[in-house]
C-alpha positions as CSV (number, residue, x, y, z in Angstrom):
1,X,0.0,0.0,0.0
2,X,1.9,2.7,-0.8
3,X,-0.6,6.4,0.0
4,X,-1.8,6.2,3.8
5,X,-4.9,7.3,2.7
6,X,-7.0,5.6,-0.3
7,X,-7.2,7.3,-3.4
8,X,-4.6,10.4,-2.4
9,X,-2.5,11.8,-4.6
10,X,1.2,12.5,-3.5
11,X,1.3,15.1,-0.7
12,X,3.7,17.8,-0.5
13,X,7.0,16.7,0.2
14,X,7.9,17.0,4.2
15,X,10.9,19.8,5.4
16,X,11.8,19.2,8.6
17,X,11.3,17.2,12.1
18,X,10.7,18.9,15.1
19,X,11.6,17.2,18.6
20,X,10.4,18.7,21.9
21,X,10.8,16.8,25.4
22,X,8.3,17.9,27.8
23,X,7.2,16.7,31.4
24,X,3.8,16.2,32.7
25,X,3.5,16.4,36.5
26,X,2.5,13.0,38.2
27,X,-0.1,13.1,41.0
28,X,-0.9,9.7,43.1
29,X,1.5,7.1,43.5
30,X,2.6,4.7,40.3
31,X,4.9,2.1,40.1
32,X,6.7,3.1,37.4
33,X,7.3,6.8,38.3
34,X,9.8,6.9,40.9
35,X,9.6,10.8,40.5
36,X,6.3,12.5,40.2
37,X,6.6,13.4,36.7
38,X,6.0,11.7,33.7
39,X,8.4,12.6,30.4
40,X,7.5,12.9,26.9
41,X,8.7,13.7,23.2
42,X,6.5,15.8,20.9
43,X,7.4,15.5,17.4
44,X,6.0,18.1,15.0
45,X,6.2,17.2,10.8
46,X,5.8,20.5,9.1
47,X,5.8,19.8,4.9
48,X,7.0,22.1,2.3
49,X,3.1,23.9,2.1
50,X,3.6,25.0,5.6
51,X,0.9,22.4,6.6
52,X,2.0,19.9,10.4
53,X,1.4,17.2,12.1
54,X,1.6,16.1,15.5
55,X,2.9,13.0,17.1
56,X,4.3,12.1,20.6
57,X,7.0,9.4,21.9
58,X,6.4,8.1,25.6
59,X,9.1,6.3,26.5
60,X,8.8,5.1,30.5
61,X,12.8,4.0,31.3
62,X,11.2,1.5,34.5
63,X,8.7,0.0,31.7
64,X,11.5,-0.3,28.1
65,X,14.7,0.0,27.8
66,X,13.7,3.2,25.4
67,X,15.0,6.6,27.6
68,X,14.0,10.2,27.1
69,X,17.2,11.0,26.1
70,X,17.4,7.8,23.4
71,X,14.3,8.9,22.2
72,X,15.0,12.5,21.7
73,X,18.5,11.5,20.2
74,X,17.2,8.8,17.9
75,X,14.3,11.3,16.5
76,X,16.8,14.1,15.8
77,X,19.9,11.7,15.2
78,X,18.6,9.0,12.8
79,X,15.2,9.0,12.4
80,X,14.3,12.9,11.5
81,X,16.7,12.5,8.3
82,X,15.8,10.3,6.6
83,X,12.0,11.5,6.7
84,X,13.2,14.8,4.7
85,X,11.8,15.0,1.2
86,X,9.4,11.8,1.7
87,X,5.5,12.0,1.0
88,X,3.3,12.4,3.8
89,X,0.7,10.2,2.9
90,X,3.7,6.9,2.6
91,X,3.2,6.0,5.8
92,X,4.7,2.5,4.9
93,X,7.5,3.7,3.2
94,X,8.6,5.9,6.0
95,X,8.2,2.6,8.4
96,X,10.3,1.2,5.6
97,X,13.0,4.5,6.0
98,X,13.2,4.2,9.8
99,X,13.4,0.5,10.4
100,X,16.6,0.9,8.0
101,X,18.1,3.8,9.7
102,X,17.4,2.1,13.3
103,X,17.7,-1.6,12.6
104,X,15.6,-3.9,14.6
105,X,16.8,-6.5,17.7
106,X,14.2,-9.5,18.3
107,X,12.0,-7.1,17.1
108,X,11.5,-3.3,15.7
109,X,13.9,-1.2,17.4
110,X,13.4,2.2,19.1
111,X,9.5,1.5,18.9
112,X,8.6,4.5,21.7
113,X,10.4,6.6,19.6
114,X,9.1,5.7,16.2
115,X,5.6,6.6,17.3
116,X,6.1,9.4,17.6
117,X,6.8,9.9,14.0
118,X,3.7,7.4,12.6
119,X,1.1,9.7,14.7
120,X,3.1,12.7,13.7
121,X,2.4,11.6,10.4
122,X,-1.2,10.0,10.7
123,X,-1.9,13.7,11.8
124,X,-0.5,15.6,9.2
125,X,-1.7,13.0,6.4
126,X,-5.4,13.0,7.5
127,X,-5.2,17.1,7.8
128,X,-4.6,17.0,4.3
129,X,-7.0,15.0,3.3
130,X,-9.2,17.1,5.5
131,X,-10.2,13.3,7.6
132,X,-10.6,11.9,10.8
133,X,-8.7,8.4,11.1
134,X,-11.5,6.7,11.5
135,X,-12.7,7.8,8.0
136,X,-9.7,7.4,7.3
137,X,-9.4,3.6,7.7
138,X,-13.0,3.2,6.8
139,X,-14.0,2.3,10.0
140,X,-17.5,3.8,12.1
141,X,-16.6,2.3,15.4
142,X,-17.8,4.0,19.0
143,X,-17.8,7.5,20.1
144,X,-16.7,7.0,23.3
145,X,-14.1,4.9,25.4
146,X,-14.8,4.0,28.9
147,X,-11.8,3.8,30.9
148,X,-10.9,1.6,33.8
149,X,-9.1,3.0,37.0
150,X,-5.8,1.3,37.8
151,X,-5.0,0.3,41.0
152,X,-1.3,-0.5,42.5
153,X,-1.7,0.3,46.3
154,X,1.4,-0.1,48.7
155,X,-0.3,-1.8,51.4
156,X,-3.6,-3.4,51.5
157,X,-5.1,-0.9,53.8
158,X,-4.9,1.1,50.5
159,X,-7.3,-0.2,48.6
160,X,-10.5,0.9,49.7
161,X,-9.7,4.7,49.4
162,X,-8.4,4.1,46.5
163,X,-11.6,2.3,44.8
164,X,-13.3,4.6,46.5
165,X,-11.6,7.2,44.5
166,X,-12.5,6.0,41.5
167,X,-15.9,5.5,42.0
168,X,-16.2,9.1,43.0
169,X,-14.3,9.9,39.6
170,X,-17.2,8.1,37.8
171,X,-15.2,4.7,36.8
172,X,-16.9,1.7,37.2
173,X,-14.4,-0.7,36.3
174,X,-10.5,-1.5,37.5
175,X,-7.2,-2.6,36.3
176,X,-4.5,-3.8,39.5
177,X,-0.4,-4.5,39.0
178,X,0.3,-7.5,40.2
179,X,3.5,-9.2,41.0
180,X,6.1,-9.8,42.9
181,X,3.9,-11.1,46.0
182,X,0.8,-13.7,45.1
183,X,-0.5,-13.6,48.7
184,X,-1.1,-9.7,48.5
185,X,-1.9,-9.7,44.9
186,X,-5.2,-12.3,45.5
187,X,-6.3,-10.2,48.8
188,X,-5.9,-7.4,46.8
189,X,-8.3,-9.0,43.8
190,X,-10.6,-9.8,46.6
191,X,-11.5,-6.2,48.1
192,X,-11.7,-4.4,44.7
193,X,-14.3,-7.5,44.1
194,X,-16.1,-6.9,46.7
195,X,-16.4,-3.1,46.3
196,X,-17.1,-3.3,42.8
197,X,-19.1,-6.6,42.1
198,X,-19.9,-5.5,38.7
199,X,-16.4,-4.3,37.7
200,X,-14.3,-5.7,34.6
201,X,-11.6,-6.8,36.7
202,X,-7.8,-6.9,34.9
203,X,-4.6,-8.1,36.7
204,X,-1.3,-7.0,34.9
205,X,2.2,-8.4,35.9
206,X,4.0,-6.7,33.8
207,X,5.8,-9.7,33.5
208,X,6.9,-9.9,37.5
209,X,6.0,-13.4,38.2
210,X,8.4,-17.0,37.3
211,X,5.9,-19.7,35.6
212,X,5.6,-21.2,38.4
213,X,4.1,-18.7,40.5
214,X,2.0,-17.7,37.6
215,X,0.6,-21.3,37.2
216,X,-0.2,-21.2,40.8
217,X,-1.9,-17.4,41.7
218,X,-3.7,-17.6,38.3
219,X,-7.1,-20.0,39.5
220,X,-6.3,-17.9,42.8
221,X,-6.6,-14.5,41.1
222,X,-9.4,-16.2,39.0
223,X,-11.5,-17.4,42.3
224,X,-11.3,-13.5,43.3
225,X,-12.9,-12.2,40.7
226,X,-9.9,-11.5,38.1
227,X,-11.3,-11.4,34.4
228,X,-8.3,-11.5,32.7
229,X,-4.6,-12.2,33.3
230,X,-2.0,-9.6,31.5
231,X,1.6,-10.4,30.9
232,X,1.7,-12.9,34.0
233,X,5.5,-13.5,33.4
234,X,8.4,-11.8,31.2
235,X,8.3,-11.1,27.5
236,X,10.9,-14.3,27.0
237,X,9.2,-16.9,28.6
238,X,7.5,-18.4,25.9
239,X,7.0,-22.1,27.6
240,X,5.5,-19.9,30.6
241,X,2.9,-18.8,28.6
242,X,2.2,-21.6,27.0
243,X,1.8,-23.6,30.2
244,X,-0.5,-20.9,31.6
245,X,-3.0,-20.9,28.2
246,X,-3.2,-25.0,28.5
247,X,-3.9,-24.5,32.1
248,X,-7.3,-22.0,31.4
249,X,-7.8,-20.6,34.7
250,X,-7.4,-17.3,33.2
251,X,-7.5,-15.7,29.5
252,X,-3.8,-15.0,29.0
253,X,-3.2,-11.6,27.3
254,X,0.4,-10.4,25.7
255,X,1.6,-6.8,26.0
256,X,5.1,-6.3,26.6
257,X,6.5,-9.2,24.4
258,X,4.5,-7.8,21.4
259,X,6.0,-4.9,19.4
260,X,5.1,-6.1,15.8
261,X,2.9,-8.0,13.9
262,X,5.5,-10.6,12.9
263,X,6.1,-11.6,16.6
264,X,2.1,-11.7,16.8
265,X,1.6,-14.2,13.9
266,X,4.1,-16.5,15.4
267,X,2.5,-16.3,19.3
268,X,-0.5,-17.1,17.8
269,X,0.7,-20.3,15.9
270,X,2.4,-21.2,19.0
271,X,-1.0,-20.7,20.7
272,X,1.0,-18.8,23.3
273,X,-2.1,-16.0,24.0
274,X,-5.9,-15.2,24.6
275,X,-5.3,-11.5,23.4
276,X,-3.4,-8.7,23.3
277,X,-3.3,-5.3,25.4
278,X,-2.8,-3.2,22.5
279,X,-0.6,0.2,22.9
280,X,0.1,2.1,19.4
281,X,3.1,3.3,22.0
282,X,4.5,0.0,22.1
283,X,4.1,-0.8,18.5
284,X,5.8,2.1,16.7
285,X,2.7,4.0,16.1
286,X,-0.8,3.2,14.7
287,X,0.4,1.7,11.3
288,X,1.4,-1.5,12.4
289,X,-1.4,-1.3,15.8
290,X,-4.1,-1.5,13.5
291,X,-2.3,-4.8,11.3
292,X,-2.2,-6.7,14.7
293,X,-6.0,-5.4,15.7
294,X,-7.2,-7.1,12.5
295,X,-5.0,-10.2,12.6
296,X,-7.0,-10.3,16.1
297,X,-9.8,-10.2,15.1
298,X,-9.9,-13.0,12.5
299,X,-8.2,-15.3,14.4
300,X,-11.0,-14.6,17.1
301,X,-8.6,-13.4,20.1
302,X,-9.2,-10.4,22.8
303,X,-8.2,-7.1,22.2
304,X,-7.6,-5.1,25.2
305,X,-6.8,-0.7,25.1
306,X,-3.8,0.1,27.0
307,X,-1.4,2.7,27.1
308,X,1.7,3.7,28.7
309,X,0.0,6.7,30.6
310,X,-0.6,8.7,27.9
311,X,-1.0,12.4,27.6
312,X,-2.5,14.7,25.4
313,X,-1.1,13.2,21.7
314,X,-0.5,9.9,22.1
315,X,-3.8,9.4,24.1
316,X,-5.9,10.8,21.1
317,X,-4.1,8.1,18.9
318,X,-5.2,5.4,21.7
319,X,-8.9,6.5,21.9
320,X,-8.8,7.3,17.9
321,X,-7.7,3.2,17.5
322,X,-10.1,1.9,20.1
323,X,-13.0,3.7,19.2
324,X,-12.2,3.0,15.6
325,X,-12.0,-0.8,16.0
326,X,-15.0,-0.6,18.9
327,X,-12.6,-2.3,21.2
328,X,-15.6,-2.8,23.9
329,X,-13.6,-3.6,27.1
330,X,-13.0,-1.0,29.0
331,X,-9.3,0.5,27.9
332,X,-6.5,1.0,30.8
333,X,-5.9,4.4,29.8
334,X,-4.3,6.1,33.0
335,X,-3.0,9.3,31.7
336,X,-6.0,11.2,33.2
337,X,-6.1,9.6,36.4
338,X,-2.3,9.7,36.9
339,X,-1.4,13.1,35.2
340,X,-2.1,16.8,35.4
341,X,-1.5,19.8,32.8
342,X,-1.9,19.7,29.0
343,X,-0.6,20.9,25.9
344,X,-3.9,20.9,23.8
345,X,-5.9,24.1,23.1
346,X,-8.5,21.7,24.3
347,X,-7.5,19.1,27.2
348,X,-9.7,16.0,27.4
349,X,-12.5,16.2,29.7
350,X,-13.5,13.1,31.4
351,X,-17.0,12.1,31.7
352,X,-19.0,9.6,33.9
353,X,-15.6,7.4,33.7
354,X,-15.2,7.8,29.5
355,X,-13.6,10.1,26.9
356,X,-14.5,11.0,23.3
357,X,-12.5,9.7,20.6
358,X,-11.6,12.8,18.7
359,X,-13.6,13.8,15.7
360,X,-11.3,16.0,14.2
361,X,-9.0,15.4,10.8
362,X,-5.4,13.8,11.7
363,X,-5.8,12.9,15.5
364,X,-8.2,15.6,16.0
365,X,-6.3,17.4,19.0
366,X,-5.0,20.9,18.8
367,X,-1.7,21.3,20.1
368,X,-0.6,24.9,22.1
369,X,2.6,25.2,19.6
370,X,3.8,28.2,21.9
371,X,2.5,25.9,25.3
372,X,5.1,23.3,24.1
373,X,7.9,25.9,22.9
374,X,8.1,27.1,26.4
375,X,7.9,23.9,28.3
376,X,10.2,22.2,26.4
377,X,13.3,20.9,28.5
378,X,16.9,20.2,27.8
């Protein structure tokens, strides 16, 4: 495929990359902040007719091994030159450009940062054609996402403020990290069960338990109400996830392991998975998201929304995929419970537990051009 957008005509040829590292302050406690504040990477594509896009990088160093500074290096280093002169609209071809420039390991490399240049470039592609993605891709999905409150107290006592907070804030169902400790983790599961009876319940690991451990907490975890089991050990155990998908106590879900849709295709011969907690973060951007959200689909697996507390940019490109593809569970999206302060002319407003999915062309978020300018950090 080589125009983004069906039936477009070459676009005007892009000038120049833009990189601007920012930092959202961090309110509550989150595992994988150990300082309350949450960085990111703006990346603005401006093409020869003076028209932009805008796209953000996440990178989260306790999550991937993907830094700020790599991410801001690689964009302006390797992967902002070799987007010069390109057409907009050849979203495939730049994939094609970057993966050369920044080669891949077990899979794509960099992915954080390459994100950042596919939303970049989903937004400036779809301004042109004047489109919302979702028109875009030819898709009439839902208008709104309901989100699910993540929970990763320190102590048990925790727990009930903390569900109790989110009931306040109008979410009805919850997402808990689980791992290192099974005893706490299924005592855990319990309470939120109890104060939420109705709740979509969704452990996540990230990977922190051995096999055995997993085997063992997962009819545990299931017996306390859990719905689904994310990333119950790491990325290359493969034998530990197979183990856990013959056992059935829980749906097993991928996240961390799966970057592209080549890894995908071969988990789900190896019948390694349930689903997948999608994150166009992880994934180097919606191009290759929406490949593994229709290889999914026909092979009748789960599709979860996730995201690596996104703000502003990147969480328009989550809610933009979700509600595009209908994804009905409700999407661990923690950016608005976990951050404060916006670069958008128009910050997201959160309603009765749910956000829009943007309407506009591109992504459909404004960005404060100057707002960024002057936060930007060294």
């Amino acid at each position: 495929m080589a125009g983004a957008v069906p039936g477009a005509s070459a676009g005007p040829p892009i000038q120049r990359v833009e990189v601007f590292p920012v930092i959202y302050p961090v309110t509550g406690h989150f595992r994988f902040f150990p300082k309350p504040q949450r960085p990111a990477v703006f990346v603005k594509i401006t093409a020869e007719d003076g028209s932009s896009g805008w796209g953000q990088s996440v990178p989260t160093h306790t999550w991937s091994y993907e830094t700020p500074e790599s991410v801001v290096s690689t964009l302006r280093e390797y992967l902002a030159p070799v987007l010069t002169g390109r057409d907009p609209f050849d979203i495939a071809g730049a994939h094609q450009a970057m993966n050369r420039a920044v080669a891949a390991s077990f899979s794509t490399g960099m992915p954080i940062a390459k994100a950042g240049i596919d939303l970049a470039l989903h937004d400036l592609a779809g301004r042109l054609a004047k489109r919302p993605l979702s028109t875009w891709w030819g898709r009439k999905g839902r208008e709104r996402i309901t989100l699910s409150w993540t929970l990763n107290p320190r102590t048990l006592d925790e727990t009930g403020g903390l569900v109790d907070e989110g009931l306040r804030r109008g979410y009805r169902h919850f997402n808990i990290k689980v791992a290192p400790d099974p005893k706490f983790d299924v005592e855990l599961a319990r309470q939120v069960r109890r104060q939420a009876p109705d709740c979509f319940l969704w452990a996540d690991a990230n990977g922190g338990y051995d096999t055995a451990t997993a085997l063992a907490v997962a009819p545990k975890l299931a017996a306390a109400g859990v719905n689904v089991f994310e990333q119950p050990v790491a990325a290359n155990r493969l034998s530990g996830f197979r183990e856990l998908k013959r056992q059935g106590a829980l749906p097993i879900l991928m996240d961390e392991g799966v970057v592209s849709s080549v890894e995908l295709v071969e988990f789900i011969k190896l019948g390694l998975l349930d689903g997948v907690a999608m994150k166009p973060a992880r994934t180097a951007g919606l191009w290759d998201a929406r490949r593994q959200m229709e290889i999914l689909r026909d092979a009748g697996l789960m599709v979860l929304g996730s995201g690596l507390t996104d703000p502003d940019v990147s969480l328009a490109a989550s809610l933009a995929l979700y509600g595009a593809y209908d994804v009905a569970f409700p999407a661990a999206l923690n950016g608005p419970q976990f951050l404060t302060g916006s670069f958008l002319r128009r910050p997201f407003r959160l309603e009765d537990g749910a956000l829009a999915a943007p309407t506009g062309p591109g992504l459909g978020v404004e960005v404060d051009e100057e707002l960024v300018r002057k936060g930007t950090v060294a």
